[in-house]
C-alpha positions in Angstrom: 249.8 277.2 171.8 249.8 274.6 174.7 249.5 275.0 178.6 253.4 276.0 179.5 253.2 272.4 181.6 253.6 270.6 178.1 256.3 272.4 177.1 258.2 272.0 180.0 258.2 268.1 180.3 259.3 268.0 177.0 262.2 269.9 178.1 262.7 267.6 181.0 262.3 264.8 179.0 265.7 265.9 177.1 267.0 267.2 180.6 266.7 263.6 182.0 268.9 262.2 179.3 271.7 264.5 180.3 274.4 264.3 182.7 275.6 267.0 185.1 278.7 269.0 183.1 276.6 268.3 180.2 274.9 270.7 177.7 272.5 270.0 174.3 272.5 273.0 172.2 269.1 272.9 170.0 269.6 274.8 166.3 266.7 273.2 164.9 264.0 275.9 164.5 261.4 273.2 164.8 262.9 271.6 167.8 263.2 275.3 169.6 259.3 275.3 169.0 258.3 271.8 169.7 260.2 272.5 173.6 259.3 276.0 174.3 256.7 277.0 172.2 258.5 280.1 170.7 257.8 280.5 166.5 260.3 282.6 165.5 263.5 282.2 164.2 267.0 282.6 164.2 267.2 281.2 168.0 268.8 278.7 169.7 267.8 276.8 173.1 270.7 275.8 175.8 270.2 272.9 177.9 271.8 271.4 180.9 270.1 269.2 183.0 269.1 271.8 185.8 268.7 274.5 183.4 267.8 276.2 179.7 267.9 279.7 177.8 266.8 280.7 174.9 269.6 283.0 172.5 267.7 285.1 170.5 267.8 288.6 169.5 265.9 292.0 170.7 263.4 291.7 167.3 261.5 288.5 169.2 262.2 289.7 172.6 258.1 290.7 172.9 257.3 287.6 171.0 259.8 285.3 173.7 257.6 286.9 176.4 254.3 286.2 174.7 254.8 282.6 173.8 256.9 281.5 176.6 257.2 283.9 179.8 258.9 281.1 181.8 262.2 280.3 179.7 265.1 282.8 180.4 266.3 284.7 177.5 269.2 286.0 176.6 269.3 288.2 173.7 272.5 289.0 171.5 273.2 292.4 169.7 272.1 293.1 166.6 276.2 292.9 165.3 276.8 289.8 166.7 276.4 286.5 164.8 273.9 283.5 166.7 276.7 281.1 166.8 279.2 283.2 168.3 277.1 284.4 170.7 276.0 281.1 171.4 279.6 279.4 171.8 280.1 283.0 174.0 277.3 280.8 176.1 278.6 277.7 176.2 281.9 278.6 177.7 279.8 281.2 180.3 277.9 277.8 181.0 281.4 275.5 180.9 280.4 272.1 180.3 282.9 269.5 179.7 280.6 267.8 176.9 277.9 269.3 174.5 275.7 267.9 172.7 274.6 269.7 169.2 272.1 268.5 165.9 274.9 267.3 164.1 271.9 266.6 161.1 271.1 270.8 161.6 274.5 272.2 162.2 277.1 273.3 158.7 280.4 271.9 158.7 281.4 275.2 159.6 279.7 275.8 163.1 280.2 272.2 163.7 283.7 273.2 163.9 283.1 276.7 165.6 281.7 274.7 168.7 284.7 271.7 168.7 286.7 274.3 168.5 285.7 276.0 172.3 289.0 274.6 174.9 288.0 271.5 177.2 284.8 271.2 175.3 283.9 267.2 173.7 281.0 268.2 171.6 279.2 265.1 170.2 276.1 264.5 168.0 272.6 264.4 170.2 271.7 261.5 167.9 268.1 263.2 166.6 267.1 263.3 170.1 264.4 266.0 169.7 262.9 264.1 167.0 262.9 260.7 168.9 260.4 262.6 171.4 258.6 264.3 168.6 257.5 260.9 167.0 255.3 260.4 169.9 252.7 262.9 169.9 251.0 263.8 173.1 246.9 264.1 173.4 247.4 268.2 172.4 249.5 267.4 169.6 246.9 264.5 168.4 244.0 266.9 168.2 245.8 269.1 166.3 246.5 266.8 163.6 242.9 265.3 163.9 241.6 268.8 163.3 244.4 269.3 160.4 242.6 265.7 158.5 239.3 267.3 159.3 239.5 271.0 158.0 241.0 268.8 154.8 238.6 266.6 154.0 236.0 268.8 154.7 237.6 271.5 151.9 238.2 268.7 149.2 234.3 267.6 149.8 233.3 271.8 149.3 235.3 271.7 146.3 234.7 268.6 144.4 231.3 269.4 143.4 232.1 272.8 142.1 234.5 271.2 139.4 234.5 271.6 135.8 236.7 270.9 133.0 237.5 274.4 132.7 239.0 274.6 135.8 243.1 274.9 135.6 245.2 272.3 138.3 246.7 275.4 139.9 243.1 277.1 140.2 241.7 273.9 141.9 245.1 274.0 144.0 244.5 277.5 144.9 241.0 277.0 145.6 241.5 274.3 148.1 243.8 276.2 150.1 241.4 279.5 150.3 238.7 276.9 151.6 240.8 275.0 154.0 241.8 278.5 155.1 238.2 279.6 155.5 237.9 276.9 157.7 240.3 277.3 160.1 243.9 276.1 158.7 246.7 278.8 158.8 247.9 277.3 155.6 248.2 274.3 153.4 250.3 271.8 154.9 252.6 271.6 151.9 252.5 272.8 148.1 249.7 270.7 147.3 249.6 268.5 144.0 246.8 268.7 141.8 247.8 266.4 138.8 245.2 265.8 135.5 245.7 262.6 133.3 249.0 261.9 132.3 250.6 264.9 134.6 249.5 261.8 137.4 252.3 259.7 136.8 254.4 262.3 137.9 254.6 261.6 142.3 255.3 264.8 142.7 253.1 267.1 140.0 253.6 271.1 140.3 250.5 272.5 139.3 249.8 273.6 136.2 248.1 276.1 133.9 246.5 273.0 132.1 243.1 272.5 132.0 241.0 269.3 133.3 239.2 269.1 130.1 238.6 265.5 129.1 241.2 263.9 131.5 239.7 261.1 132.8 241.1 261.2 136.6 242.7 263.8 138.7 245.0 263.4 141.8 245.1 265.1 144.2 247.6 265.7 147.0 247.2 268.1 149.8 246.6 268.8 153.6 246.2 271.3 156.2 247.9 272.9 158.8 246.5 273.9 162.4 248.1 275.1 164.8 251.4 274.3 163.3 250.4 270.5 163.2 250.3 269.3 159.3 247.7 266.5 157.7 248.6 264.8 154.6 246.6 262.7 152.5 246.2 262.0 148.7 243.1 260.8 146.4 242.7 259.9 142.8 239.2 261.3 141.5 237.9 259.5 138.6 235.8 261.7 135.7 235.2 258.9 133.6 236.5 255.4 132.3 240.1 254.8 132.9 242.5 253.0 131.0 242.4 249.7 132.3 246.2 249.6 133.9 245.3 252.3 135.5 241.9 250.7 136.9 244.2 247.6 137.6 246.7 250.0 139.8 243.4 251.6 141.2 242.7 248.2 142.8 246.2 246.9 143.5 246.9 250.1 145.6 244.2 249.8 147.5 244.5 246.9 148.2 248.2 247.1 149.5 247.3 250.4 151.4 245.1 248.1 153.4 247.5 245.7 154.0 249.7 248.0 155.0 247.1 249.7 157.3 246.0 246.0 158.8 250.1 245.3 160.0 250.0 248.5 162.0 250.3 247.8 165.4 252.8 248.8 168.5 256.0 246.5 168.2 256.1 246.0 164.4 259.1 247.1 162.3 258.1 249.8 159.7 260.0 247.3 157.4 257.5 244.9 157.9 254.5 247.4 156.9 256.6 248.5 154.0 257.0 244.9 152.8 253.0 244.0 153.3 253.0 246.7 151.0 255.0 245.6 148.5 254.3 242.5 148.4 250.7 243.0 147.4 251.8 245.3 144.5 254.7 242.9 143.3 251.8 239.9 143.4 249.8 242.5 141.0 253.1 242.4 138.9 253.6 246.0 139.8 256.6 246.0 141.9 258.3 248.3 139.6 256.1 250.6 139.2 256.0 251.8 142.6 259.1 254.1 142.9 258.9 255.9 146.4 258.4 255.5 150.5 255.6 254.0 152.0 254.7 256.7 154.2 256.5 259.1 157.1 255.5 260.6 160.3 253.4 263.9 160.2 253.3 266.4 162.8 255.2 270.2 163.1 256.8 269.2 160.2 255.0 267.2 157.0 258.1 264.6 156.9 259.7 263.3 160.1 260.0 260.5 161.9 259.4 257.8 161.0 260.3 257.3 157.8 258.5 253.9 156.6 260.2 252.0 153.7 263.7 254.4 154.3 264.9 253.5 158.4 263.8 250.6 160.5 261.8 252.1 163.6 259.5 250.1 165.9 256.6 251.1 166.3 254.9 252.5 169.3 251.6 253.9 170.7 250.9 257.4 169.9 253.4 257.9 166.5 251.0 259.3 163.4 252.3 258.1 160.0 250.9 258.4 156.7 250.4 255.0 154.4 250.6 255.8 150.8 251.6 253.3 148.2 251.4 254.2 144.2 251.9 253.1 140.9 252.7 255.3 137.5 252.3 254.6 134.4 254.7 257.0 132.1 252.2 259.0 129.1 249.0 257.3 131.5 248.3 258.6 134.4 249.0 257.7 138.3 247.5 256.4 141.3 248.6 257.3 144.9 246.5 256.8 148.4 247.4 258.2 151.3 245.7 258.2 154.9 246.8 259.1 158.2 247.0 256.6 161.2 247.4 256.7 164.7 249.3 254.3 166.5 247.2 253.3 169.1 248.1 250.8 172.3 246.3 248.1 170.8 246.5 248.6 167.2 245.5 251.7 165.0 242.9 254.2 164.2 242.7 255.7 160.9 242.2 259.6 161.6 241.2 260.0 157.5 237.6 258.8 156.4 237.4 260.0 152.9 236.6 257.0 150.1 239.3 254.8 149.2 238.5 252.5 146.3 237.3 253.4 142.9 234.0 253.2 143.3 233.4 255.8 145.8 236.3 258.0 143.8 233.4 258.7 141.0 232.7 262.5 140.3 230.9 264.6 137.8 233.2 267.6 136.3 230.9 270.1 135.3 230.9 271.8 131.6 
């Protein structure tokens, strides 16, 4: 996907961390992808700090040269299981300490690896995903083409609305056109949520039809590339109840507080509470009942997790901002943007409206 020079000083950016006699075995499929390049599964990627192999097995072995020629390969038989093989490996390689993704591993192979003679095998600490937080100028125009095929589908498909229109035909329909326009796939299952169904953060789509609902929200986003966007608007139809026209303006407003306190150096904690605070002034504290927002990139939720772990902040992460309220039997109000990190500040990759006003559309009959 990138030049094979990317891919290999993010493997020498692990390589540096470790020490000769020591090894990093990667099991995270999204981690084997994010340092060679390879898309498959059901692989692992050995490190030391002079060298790496990937363990596979013969069904990628024209895939392995395709997407990365320059990585030795070793691939096991079809009767033998990846972890064995790969502890078969590890005591070919003899290290005296390996590290492993203790967060990725089962208890089981866990205990498979401690249990190889002379071996210390200790937990890598998310070290993969430390690196990953920081995207590189490839990865950033990825996800700025991911925000970009999105926005551009929900504006194609907005206009063509009408209150016959199911929630899982407007999902479906959004995908087909972020598809047609270059995305491999939504990003995530998206949300499309109609009146009450809104109060629910997390909405499966229904059979239900729009018909007189009187907003509609709306959460998807695109992938390209294998880099994800995620953002999330509330589309009015007509006069909404007036908490919910209350929340309308209370979560905007805290989304741009939010937005205003990113900058390198700050704690997420303190974006989370700018947040908060503007919701809890609106006497809506309580009705906010989930994260602020996480890092996007290969995978829709990583690091870092704003609102759940305290992480500074620094140039070049991409997180999403998304405060909400619900109102149970009502309805619900979520916005969510994506935004860059940048050396001085921030830059909001996501241009769509934001307050209520410019959230106005006419569902056709």
């Amino acid at each position: 996907m990138f030049e094979r020079a990317v891919y290999r000083e993010r493997r020498a950016g692990v390589q540096r961390q470790l020490e000769a006699g020591e090894a990093f075995l990667i099991t995270s499929p999204i981690n084997v992808t994010y340092l060679t390049g390879f898309t498959g599964d059901s692989s692992y990627l050995l490190l030391t700090s002079t060298d790496c192999l990937i363990l596979s097995d013969g069904r990628y072995e024209i895939q392995l040269a395709e997407q990365c020629p320059d990585v030795p390969v070793a691939l096991r038989q079809r009767s033998e299981q990846i972890m064995d093989y790969a502890a078969a490996k590890i005591r070919e390689y003899g290290p005296r300490h390996l590290r492993v993704e203790a967060h990725v591993l089962s208890h089981a192979q866990y205990e498979q690896l401690a249990a190889i003679e002379d071996l210390e095998v200790v937990d890598g600490h998310r070290t993969v995903e430390g690196l990953r937080a920081i995207k590189g100028a490839e990865e950033l125009e990825c996800i700025e083409r991911a925000v970009d095929i999105a926005e551009r589908a929900m504006r194609s498909v907005l206009p063509l609305l009408n209150r016959r229109h199911s929630e899982r035909e407007i999902a479906l329909r959004l995908e087909h056109v972020m598809q047609e326009l270059g995305a491999s796939a939504s990003a995530f299952p998206i949300i499309v949520a109609a009146g009450p169904r809104a109060a629910l953060p997390h909405a499966e789509p229904s059979s239900a039809r729009l018909g007189g609902a009187s907003l509609i929200l709306v959460d998807w986003g695109a992938t390209y590339q294998g880099y994800r966007s995620d953002l999330t608007r509330v589309w009015a139809t007509s006069r909404i109840p007036t908490d919910l026209e209350r929340g309308f303006e209370a979560v905007s407003a805290a989304q741009l507080a939010a937005i205003e306190a990113l900058r390198p150096g700050v704690s997420t904690e303190e974006v989370d509470r700018a947040a908060r605070q503007v919701l809890a002034e609106a006497g809506l504290a309580d009705r906010f009942n989930h994260g602020l927002g996480h890092g996007i990139g290969l995978e829709i939720h990583e690091s870092p997790f704003v609102g759940r772990e305290a992480v500074e902040l620094r140039p070049g992460m991409v997180i999403t901002v998304e405060p909400g309220v619900y109102f149970p039997g009502q309805g619900g109000i979520r916005i969510e943007d994506d935004v860059l990190i940048t050396e001085d500040g921030h830059r909001l990759l996501s241009r769509l409206p934001r307050t209520l006003a410019g959230n106005r559309i006419e569902l056709l009959d």
